[in-house]
Biopython code that builds the backbone (N, CA, C, O; Angstrom):
import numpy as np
from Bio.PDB.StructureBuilder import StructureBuilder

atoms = [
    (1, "UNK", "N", (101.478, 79.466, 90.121)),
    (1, "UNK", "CA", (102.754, 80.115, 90.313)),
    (1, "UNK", "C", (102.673, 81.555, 89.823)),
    (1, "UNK", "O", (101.911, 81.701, 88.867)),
    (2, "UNK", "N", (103.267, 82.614, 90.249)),
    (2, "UNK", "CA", (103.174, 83.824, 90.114)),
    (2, "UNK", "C", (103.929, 84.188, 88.780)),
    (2, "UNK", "O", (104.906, 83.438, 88.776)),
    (3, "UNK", "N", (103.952, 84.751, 87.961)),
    (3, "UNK", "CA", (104.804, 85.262, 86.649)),
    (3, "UNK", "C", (105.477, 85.863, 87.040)),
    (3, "UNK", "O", (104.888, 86.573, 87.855)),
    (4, "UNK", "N", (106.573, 86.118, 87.000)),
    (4, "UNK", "CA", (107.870, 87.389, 87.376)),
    (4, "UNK", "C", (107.424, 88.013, 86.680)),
    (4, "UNK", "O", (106.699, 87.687, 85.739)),
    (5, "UNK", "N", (107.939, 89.565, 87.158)),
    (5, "UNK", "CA", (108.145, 90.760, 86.206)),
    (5, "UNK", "C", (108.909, 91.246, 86.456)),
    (5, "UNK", "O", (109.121, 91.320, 87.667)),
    (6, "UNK", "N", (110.020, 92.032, 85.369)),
    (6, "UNK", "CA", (111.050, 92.406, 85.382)),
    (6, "UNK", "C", (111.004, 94.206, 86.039)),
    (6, "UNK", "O", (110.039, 94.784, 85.538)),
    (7, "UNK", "N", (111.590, 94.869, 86.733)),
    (7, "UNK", "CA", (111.660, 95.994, 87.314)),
    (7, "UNK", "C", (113.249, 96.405, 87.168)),
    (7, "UNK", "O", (114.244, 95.684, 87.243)),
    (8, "UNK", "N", (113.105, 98.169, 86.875)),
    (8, "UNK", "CA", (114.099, 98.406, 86.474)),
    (8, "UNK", "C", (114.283, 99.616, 87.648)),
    (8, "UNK", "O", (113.664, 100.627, 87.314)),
    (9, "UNK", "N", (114.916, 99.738, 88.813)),
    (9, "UNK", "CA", (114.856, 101.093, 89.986)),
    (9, "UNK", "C", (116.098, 101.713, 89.883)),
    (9, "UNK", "O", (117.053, 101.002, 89.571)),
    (10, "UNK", "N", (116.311, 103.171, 90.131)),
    (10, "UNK", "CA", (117.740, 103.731, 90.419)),
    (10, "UNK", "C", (117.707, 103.820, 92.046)),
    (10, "UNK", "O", (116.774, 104.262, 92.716)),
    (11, "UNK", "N", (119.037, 103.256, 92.564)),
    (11, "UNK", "CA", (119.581, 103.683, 93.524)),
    (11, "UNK", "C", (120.831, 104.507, 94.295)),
    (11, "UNK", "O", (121.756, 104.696, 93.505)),
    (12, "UNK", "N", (121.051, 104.964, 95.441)),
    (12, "UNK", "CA", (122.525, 105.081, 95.046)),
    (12, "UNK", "C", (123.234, 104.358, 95.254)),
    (12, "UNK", "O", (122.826, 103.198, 95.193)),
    (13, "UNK", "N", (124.302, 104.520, 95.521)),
    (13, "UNK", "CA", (125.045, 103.812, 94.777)),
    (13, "UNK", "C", (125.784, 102.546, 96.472)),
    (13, "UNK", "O", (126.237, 101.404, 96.401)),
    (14, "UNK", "N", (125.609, 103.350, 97.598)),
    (14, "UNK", "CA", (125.394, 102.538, 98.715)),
    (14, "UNK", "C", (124.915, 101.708, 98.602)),
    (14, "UNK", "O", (125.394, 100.576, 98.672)),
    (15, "UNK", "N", (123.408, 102.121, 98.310)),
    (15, "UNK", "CA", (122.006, 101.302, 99.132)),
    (15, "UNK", "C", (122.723, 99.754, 97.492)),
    (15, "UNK", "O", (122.775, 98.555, 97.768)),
    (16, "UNK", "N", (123.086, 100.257, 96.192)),
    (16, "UNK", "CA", (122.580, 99.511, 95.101)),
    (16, "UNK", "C", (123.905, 98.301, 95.739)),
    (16, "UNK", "O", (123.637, 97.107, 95.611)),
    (17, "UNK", "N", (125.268, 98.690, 96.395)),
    (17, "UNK", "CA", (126.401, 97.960, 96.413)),
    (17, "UNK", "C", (125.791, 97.049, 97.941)),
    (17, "UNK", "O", (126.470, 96.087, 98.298)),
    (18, "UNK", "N", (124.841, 97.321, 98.560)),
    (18, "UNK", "CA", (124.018, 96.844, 99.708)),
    (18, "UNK", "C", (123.440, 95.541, 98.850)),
    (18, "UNK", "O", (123.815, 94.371, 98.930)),
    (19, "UNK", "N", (122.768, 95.916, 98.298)),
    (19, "UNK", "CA", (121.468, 94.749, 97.703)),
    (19, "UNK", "C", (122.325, 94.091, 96.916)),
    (19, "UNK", "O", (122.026, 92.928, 96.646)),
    (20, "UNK", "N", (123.399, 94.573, 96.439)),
    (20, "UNK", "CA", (124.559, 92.929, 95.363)),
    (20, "UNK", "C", (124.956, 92.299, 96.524)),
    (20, "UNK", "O", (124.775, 91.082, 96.518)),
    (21, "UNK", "N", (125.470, 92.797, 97.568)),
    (21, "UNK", "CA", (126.376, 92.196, 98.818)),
    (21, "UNK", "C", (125.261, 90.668, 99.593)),
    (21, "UNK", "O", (125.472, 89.501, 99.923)),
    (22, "UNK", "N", (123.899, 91.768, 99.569)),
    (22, "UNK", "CA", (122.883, 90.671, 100.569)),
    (22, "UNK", "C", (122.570, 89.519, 99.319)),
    (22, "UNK", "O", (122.561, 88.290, 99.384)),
    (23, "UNK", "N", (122.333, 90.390, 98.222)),
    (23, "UNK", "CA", (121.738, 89.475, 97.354)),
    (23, "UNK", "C", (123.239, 88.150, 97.136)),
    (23, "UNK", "O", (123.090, 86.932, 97.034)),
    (24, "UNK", "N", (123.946, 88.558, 97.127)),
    (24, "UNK", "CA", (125.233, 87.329, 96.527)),
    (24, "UNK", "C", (125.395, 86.537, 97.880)),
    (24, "UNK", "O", (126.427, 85.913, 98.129)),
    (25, "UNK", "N", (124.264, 86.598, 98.790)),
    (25, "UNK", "CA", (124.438, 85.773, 99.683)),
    (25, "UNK", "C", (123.175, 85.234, 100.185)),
    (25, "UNK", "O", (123.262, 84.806, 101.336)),
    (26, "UNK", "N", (121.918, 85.129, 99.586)),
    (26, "UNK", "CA", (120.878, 84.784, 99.915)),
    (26, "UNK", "C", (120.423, 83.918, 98.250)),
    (26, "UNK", "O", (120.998, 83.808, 97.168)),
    (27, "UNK", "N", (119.253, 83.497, 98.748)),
    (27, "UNK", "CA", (118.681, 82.591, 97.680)),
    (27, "UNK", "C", (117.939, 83.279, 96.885)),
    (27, "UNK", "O", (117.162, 84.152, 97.271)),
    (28, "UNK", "N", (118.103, 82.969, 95.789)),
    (28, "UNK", "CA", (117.125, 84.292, 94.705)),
    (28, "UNK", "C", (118.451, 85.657, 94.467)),
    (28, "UNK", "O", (118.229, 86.379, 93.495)),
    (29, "UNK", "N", (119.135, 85.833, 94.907)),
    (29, "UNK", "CA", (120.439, 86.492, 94.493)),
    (29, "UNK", "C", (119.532, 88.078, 95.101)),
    (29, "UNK", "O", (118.908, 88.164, 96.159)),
    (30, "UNK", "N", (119.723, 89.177, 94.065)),
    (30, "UNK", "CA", (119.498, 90.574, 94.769)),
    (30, "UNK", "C", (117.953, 90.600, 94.438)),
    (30, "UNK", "O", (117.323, 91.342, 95.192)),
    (31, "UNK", "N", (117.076, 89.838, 93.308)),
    (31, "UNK", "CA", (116.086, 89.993, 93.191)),
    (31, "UNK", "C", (115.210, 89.297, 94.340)),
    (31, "UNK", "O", (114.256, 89.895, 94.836)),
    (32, "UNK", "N", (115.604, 87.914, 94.771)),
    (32, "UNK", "CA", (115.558, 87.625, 96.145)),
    (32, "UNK", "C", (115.455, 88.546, 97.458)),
    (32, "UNK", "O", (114.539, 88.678, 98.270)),
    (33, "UNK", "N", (116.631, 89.089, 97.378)),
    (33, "UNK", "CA", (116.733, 89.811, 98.737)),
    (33, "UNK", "C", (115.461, 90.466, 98.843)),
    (33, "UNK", "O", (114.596, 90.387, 99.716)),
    (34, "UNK", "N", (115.550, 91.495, 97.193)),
    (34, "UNK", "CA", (114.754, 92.779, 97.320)),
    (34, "UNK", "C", (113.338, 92.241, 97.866)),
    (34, "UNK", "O", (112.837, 92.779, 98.853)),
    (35, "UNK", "N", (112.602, 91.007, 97.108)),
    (35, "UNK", "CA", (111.733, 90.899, 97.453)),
    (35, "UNK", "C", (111.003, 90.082, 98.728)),
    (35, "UNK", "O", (109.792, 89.894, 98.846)),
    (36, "UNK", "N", (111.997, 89.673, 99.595)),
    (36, "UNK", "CA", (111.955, 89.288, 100.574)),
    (36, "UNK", "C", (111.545, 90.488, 101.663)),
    (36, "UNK", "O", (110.500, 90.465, 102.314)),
    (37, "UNK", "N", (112.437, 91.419, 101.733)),
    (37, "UNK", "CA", (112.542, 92.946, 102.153)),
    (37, "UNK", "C", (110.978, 93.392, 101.868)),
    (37, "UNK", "O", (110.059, 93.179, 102.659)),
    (38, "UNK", "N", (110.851, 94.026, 100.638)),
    (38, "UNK", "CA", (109.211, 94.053, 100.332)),
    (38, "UNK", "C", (107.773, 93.089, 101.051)),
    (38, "UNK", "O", (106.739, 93.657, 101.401)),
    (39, "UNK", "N", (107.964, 91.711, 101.155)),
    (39, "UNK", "CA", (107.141, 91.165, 101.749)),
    (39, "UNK", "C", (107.172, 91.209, 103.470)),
    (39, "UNK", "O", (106.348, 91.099, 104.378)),
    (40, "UNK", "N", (108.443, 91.410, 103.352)),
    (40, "UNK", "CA", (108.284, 91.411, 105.322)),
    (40, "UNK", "C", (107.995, 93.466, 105.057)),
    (40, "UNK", "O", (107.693, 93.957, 106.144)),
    (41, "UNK", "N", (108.026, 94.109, 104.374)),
    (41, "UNK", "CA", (107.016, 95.394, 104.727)),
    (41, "UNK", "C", (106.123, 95.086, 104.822)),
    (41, "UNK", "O", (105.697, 95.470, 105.912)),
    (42, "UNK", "N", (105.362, 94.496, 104.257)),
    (42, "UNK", "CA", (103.844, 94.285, 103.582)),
    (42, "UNK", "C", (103.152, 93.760, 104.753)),
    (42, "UNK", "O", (102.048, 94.116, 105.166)),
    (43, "UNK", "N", (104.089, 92.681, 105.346)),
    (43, "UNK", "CA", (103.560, 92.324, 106.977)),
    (43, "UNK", "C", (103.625, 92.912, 107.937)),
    (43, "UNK", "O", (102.929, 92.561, 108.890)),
    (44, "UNK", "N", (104.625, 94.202, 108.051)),
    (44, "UNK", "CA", (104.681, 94.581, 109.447)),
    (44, "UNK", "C", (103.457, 95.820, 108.661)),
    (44, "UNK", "O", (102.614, 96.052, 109.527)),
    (45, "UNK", "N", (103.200, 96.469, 107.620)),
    (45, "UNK", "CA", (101.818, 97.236, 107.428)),
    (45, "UNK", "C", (100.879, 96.428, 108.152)),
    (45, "UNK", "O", (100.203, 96.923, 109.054)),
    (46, "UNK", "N", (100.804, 95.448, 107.884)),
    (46, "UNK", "CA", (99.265, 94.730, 107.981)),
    (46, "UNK", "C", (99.092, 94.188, 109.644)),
    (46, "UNK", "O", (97.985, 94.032, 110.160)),
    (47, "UNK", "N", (100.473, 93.924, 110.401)),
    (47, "UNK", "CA", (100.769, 94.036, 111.316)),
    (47, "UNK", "C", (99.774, 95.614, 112.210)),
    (47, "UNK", "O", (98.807, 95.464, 112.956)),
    (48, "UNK", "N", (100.321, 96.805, 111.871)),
    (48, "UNK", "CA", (100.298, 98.211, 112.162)),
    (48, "UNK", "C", (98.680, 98.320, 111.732)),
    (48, "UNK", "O", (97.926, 98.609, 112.661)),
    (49, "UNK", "N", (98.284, 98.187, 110.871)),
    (49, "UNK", "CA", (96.899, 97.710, 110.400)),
    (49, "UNK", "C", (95.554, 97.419, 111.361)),
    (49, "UNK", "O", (94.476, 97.927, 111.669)),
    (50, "UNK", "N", (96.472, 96.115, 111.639)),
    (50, "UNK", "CA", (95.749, 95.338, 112.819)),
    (50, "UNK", "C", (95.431, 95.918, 113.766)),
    (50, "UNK", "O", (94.313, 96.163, 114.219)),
    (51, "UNK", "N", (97.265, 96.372, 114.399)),
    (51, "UNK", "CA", (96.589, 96.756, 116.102)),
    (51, "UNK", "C", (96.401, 98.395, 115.512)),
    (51, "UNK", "O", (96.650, 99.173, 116.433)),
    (52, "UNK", "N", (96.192, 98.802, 114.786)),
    (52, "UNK", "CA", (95.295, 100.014, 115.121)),
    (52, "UNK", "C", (93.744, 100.168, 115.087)),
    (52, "UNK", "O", (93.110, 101.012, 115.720)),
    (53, "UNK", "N", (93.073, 98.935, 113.995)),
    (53, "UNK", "CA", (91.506, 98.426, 114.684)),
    (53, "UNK", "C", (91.733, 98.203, 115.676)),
    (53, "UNK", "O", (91.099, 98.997, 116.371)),
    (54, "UNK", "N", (92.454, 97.377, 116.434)),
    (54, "UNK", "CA", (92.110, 96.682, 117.416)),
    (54, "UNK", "C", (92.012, 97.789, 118.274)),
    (54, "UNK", "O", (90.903, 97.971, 118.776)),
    (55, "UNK", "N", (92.952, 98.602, 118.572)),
    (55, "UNK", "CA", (92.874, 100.109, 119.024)),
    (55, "UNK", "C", (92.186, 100.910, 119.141)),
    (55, "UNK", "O", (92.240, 101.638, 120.132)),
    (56, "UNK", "N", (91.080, 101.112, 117.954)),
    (56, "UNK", "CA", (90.069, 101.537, 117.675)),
    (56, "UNK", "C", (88.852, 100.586, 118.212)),
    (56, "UNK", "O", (87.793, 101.185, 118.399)),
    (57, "UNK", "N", (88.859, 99.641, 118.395)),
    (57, "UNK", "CA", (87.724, 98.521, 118.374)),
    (57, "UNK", "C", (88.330, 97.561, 119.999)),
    (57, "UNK", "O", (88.565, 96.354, 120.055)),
    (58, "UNK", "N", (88.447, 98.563, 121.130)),
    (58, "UNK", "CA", (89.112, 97.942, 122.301)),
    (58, "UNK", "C", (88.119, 97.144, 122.977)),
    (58, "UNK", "O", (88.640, 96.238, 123.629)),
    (59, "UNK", "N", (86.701, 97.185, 123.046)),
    (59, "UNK", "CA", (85.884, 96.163, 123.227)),
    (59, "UNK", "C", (85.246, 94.418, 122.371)),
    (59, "UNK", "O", (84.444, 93.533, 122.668)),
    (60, "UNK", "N", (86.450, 94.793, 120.926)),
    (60, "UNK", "CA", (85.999, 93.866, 120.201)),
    (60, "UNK", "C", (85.793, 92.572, 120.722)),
    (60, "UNK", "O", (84.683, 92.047, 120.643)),
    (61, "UNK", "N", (86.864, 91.943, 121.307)),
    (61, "UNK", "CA", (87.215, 90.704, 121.916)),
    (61, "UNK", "C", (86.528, 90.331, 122.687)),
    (61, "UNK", "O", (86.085, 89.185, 122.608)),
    (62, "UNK", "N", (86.069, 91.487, 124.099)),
    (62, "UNK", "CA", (85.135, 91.259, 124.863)),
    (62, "UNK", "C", (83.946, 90.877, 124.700)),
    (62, "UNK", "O", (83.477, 89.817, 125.116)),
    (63, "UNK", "N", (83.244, 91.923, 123.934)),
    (63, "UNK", "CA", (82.168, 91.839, 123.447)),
    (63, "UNK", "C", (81.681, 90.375, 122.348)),
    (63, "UNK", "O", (80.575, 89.844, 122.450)),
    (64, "UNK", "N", (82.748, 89.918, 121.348)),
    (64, "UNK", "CA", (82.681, 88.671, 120.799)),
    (64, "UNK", "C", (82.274, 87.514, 121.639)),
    (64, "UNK", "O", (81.432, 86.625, 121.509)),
    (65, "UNK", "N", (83.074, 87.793, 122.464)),
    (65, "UNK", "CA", (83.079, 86.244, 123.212)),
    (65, "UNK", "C", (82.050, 86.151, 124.141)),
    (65, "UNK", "O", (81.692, 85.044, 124.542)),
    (66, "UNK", "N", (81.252, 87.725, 124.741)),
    (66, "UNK", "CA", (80.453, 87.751, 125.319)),
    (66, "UNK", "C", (79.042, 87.340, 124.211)),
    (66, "UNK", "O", (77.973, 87.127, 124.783)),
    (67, "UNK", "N", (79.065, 87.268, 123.119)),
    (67, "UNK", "CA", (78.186, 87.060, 121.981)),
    (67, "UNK", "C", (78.340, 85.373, 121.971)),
    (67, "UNK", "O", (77.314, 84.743, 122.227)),
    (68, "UNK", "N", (78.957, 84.998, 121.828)),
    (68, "UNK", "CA", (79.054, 83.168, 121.676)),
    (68, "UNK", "C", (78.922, 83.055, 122.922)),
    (68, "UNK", "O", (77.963, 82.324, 123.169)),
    (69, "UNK", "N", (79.333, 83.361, 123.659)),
    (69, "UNK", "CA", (78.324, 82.444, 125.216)),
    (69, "UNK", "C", (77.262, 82.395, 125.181)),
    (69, "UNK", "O", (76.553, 81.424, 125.442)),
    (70, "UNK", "N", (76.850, 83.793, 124.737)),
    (70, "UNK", "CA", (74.924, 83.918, 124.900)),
    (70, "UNK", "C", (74.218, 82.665, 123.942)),
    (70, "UNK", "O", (73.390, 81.778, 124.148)),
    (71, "UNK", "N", (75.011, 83.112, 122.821)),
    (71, "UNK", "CA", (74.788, 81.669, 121.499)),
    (71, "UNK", "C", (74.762, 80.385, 122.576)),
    (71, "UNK", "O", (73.793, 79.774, 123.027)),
    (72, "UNK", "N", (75.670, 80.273, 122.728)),
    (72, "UNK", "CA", (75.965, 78.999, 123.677)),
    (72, "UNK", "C", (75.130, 78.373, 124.930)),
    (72, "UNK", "O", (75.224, 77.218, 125.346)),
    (73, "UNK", "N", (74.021, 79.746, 125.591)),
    (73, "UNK", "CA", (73.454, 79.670, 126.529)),
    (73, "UNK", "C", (72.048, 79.386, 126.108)),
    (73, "UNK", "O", (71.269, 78.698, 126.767)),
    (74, "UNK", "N", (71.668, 80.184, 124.524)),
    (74, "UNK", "CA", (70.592, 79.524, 124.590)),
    (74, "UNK", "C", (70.304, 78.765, 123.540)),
    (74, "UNK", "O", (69.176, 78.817, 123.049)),
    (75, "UNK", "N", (71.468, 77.776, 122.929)),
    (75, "UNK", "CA", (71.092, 76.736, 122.701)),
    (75, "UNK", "C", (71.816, 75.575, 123.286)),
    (75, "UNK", "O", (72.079, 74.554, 122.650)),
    (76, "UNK", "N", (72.149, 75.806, 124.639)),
    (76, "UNK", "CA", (72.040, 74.114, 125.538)),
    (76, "UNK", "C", (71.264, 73.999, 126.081)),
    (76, "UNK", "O", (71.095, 72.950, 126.702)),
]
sb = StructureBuilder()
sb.init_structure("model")
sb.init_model(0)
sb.init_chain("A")
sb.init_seg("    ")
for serial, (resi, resn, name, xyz) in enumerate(atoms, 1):
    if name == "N":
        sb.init_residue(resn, " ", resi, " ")
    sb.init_atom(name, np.array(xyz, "f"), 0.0, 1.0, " ", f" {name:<3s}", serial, name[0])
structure = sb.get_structure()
């Protein structure tokens, strides 16, 4: 299980009356929200991450699968 740690942020005063509103309505209250919010960043990075190798690396797929056939061809 992960240890909490306590975090102390200033906001204003919108965004802070935002995160009591979501938080007094989700599970885990505003520390909940917040970190719910944080983990779905963390995925759409790694998301953005992705398809920009893949972007970079536009033959990857091809070329893979053209590699395991050959595997495949010469050992049947």
């Amino acid at each position: 299980m992960n240890q909490r740690e306590r975090l102390t942020i200033s906001l204003d005063q919108p965004v802070a009356a935002r995160v009591r509103q979501c938080g007094a309505r989700t599970q885990g209250g505003a520390s909940g929200y917040v970190e719910r919010l944080v983990r779905a960043d963390a995925l759409r990075e790694a998301a953005n991450s992705l398809a920009r190798w893949y972007a970079a690396n536009p033959t990857y797929v091809e070329d893979s699968l053209a590699g395991t056939a050959a595997a495949l061809d010469e050992a049947g």
